[in-house]
N, CA and C of each residue as an Amber inpcrd file, in Angstrom:
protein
   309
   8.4670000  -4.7340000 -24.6350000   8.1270000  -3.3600000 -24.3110000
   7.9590000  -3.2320000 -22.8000000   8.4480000  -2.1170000 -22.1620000
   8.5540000  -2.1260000 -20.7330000   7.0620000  -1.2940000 -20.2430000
   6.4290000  -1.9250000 -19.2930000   4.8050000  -1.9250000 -18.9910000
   4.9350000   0.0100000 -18.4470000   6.0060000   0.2550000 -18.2400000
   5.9150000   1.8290000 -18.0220000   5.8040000   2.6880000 -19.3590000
   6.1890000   2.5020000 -20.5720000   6.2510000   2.6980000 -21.6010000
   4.8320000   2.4450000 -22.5640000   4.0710000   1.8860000 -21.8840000
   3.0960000   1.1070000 -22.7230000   1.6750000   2.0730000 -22.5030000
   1.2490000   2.6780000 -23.8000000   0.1280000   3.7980000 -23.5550000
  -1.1000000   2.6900000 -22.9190000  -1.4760000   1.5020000 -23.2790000
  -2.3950000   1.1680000 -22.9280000  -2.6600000   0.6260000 -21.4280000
  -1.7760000   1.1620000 -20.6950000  -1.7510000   0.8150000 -19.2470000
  -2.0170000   2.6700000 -18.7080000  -2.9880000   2.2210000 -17.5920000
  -2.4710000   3.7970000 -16.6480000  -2.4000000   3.1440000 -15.0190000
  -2.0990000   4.1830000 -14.7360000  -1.3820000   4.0450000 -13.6730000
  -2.0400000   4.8370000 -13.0060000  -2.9500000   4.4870000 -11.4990000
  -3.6890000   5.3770000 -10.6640000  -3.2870000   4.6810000  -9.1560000
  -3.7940000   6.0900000  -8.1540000  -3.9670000   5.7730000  -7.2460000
  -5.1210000   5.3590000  -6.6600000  -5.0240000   4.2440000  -4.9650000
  -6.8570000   4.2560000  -4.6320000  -6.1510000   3.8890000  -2.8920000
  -7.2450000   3.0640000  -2.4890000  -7.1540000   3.5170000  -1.3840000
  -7.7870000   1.7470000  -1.4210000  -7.3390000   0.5850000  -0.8820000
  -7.7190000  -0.6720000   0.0940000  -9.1100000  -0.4480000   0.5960000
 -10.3610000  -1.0550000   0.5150000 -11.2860000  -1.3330000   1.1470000
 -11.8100000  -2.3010000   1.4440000 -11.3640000  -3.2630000   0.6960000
 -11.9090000  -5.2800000   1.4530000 -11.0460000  -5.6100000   0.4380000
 -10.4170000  -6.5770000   1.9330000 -10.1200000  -7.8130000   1.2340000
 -10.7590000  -8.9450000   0.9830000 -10.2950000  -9.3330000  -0.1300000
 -11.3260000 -11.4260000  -0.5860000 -10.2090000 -11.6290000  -0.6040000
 -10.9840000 -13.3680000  -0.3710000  -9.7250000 -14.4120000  -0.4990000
  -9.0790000 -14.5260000  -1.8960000  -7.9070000 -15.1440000  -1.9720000
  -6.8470000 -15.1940000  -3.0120000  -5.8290000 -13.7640000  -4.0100000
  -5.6100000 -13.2170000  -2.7040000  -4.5910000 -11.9450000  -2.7350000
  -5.5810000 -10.7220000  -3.9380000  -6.8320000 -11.1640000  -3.8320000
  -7.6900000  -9.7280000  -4.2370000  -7.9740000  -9.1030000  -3.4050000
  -8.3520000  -7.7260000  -4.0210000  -8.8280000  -6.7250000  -3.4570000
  -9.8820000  -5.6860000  -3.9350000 -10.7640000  -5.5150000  -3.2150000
 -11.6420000  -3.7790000  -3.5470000 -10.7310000  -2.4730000  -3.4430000
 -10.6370000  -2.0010000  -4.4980000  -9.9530000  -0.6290000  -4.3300000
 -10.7940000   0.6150000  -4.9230000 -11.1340000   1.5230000  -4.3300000
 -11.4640000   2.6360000  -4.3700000 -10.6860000   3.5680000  -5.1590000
 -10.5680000   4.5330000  -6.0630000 -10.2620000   5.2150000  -6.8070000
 -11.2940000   6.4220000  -7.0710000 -10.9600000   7.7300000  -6.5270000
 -11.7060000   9.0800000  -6.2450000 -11.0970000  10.1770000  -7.2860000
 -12.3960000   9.9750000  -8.6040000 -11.6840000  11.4210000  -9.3610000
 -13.3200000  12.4870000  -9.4600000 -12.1990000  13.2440000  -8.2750000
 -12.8840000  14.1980000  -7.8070000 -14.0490000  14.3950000  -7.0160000
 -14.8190000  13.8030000  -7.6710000 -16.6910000  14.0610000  -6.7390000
 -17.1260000  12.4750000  -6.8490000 -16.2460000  11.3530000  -7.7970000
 -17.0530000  10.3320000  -7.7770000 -15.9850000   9.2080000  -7.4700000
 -16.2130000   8.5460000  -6.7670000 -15.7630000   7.3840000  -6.1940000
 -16.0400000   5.8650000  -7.1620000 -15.1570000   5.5290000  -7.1700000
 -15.1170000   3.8150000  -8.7270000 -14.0560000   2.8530000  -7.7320000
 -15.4350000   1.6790000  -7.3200000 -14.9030000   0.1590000  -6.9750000
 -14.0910000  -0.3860000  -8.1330000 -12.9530000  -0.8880000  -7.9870000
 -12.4130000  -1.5390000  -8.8950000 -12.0050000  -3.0930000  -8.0560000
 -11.6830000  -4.2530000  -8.5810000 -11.2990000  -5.7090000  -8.2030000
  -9.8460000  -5.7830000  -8.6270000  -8.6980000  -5.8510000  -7.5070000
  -7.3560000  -5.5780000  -8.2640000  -6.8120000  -7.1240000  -7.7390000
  -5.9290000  -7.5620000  -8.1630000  -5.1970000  -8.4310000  -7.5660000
  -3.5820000  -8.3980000  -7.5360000  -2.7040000  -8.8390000  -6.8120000
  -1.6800000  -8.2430000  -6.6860000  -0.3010000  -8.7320000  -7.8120000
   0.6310000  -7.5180000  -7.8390000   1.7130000  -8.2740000  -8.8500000
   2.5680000  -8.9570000  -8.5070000   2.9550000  -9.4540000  -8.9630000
   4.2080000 -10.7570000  -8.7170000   4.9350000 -10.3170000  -7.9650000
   5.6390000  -9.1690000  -7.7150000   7.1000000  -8.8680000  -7.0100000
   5.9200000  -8.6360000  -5.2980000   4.5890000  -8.5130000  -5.9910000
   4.2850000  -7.9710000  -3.9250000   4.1950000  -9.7720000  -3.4420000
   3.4670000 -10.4310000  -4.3510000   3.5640000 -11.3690000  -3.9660000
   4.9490000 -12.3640000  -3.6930000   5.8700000 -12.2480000  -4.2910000
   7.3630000 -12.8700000  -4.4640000   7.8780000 -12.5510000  -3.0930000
   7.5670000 -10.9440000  -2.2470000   8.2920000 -10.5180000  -1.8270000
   7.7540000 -10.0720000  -0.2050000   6.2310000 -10.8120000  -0.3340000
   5.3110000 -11.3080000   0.9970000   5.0020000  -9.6310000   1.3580000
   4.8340000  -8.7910000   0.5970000   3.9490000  -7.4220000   0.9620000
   3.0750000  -7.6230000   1.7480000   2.5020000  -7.4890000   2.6190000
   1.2510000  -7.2730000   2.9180000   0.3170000  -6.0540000   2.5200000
  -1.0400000  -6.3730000   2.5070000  -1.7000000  -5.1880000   2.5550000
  -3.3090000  -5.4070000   3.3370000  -3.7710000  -3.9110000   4.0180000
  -4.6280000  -3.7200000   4.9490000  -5.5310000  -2.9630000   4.4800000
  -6.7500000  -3.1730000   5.4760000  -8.0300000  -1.9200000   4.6950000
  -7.0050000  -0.6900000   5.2420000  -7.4890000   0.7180000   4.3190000
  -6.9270000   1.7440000   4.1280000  -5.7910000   1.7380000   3.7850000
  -4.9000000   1.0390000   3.1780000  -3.3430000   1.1440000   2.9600000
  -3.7090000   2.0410000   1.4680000  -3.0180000   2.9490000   1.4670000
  -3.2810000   3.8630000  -0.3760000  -1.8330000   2.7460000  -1.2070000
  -2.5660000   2.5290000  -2.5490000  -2.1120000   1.4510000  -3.4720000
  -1.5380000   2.4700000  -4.9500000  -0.4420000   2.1510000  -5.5210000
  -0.3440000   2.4290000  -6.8680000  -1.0420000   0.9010000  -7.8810000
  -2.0540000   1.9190000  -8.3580000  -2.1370000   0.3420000  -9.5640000
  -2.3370000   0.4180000 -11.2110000  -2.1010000  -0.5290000 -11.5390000
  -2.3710000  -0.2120000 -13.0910000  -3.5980000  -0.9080000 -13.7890000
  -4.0990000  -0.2190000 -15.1470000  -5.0200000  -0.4060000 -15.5280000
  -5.0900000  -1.0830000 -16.4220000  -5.5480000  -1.5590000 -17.2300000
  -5.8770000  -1.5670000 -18.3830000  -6.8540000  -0.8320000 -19.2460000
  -6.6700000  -0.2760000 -20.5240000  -7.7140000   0.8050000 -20.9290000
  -8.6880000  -0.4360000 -21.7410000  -8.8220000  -1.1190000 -21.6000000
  -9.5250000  -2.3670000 -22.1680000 -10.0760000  -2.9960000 -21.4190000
 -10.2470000  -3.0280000 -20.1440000 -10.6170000  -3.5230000 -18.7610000
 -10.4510000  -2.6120000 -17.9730000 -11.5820000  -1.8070000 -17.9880000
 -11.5640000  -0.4240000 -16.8480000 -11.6560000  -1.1270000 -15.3840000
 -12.4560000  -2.2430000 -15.1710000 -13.0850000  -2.9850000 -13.9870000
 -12.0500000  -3.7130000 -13.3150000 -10.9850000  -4.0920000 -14.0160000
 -10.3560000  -4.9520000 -13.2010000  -8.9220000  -4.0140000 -12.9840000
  -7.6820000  -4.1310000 -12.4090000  -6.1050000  -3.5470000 -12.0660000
  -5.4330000  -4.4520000 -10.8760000  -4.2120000  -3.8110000 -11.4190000
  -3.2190000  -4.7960000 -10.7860000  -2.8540000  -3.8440000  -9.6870000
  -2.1670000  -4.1930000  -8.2480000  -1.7600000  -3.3020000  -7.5320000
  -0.1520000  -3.6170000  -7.5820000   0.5470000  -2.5690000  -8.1870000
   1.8860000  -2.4370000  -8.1880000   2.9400000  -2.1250000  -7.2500000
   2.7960000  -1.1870000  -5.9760000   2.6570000  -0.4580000  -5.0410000
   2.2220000  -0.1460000  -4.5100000   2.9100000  -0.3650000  -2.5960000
   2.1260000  -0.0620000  -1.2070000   2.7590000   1.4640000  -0.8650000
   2.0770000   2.3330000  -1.4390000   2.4040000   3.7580000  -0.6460000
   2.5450000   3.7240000   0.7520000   3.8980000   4.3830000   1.3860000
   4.4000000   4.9040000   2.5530000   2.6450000   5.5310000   2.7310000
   2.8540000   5.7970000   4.3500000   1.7010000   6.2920000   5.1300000
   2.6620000   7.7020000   5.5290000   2.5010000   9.0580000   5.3490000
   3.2650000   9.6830000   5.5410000   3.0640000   9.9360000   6.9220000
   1.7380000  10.6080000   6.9790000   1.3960000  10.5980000   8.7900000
   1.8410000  10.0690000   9.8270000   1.8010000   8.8920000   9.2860000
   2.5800000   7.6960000  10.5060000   4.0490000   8.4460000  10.8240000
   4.7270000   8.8860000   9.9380000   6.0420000   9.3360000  10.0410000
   5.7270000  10.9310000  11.0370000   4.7910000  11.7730000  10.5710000
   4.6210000  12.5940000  11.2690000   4.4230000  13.1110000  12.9990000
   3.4600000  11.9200000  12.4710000   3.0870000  12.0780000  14.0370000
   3.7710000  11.4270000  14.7330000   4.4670000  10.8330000  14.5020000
   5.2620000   9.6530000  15.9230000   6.0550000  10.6730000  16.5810000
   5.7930000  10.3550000  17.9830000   6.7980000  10.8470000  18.7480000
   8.0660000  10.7340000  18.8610000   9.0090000  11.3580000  19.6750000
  10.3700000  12.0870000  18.9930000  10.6620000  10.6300000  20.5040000
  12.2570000   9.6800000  19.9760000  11.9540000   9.0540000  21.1600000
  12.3540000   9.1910000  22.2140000  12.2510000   8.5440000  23.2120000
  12.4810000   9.5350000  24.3180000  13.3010000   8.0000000  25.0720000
  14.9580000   8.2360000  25.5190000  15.2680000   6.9520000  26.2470000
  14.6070000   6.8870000  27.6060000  14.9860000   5.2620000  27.6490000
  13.8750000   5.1040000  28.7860000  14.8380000   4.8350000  30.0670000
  14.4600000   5.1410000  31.3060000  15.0300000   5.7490000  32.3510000
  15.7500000   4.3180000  32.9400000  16.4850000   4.0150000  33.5800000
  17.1510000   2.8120000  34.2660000  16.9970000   1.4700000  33.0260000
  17.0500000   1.6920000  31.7030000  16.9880000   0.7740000  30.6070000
  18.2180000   0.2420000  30.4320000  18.2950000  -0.5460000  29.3760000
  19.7030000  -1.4430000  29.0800000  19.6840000  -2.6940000  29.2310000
  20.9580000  -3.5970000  29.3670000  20.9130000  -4.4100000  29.3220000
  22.2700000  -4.3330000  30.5470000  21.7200000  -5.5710000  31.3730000
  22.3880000  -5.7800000  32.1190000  22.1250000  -4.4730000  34.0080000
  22.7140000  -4.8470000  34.5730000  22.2740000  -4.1160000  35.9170000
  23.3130000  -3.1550000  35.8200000  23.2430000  -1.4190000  36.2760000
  24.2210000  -0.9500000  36.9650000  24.8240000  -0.8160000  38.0910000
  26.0760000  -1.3510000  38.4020000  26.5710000  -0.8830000  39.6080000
  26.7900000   0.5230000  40.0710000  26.1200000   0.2810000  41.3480000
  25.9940000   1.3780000  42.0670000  26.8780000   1.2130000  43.2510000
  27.8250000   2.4020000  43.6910000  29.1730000   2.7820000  44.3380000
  28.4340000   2.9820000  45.7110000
């Protein structure tokens, strides 16, 4: 059975707040007015595939409805902001490679 298919999993978002040693994590999860520590540790493909992750990085993770306390983190959500705000680039003046001749 494919783990997307499977009622007894959900699937939430949270938000990175400490890391511990051995690829765990504190993750935060906010529904609505109340804030829930959860202990996640990461899935195979982040680990297979050398993800990193940082305090504040927002996480997709899954649950178990049988283990509210513990989740897996499945996904490192894009930072959209980062994309926003960066400046537009601008080339840089006498750059390149190599010298120009000048006539």
């Amino acid at each position: 059975m494919s783990r997307k298919n499977n009622p007894d999993i959900i699937e939430m978002e949270g938000e990175v707040k400490k890391l511990l040693p051995g690829t765990m994590f504190d993750v935060e999860l906010k529904h609505g007015d109340t804030k829930t520590m959860l202990l996640c540790s990461l899935a195979g493909k982040l680990k297979q595939h050398f993800i990193k992750l940082t305090v504040g990085d927002k996480v997709l993770l899954e649950i178990s409805k049988y283990d509210m306390t513990k989740g897996r983190i499945i996904y490192r959500l894009k930072n959209k902001r980062s994309y926003e705000t960066s400046s537009k680039s601008v080339p840089i003046k006498g750059g390149g490679v190599g010298k120009r001749k000048s006539n």
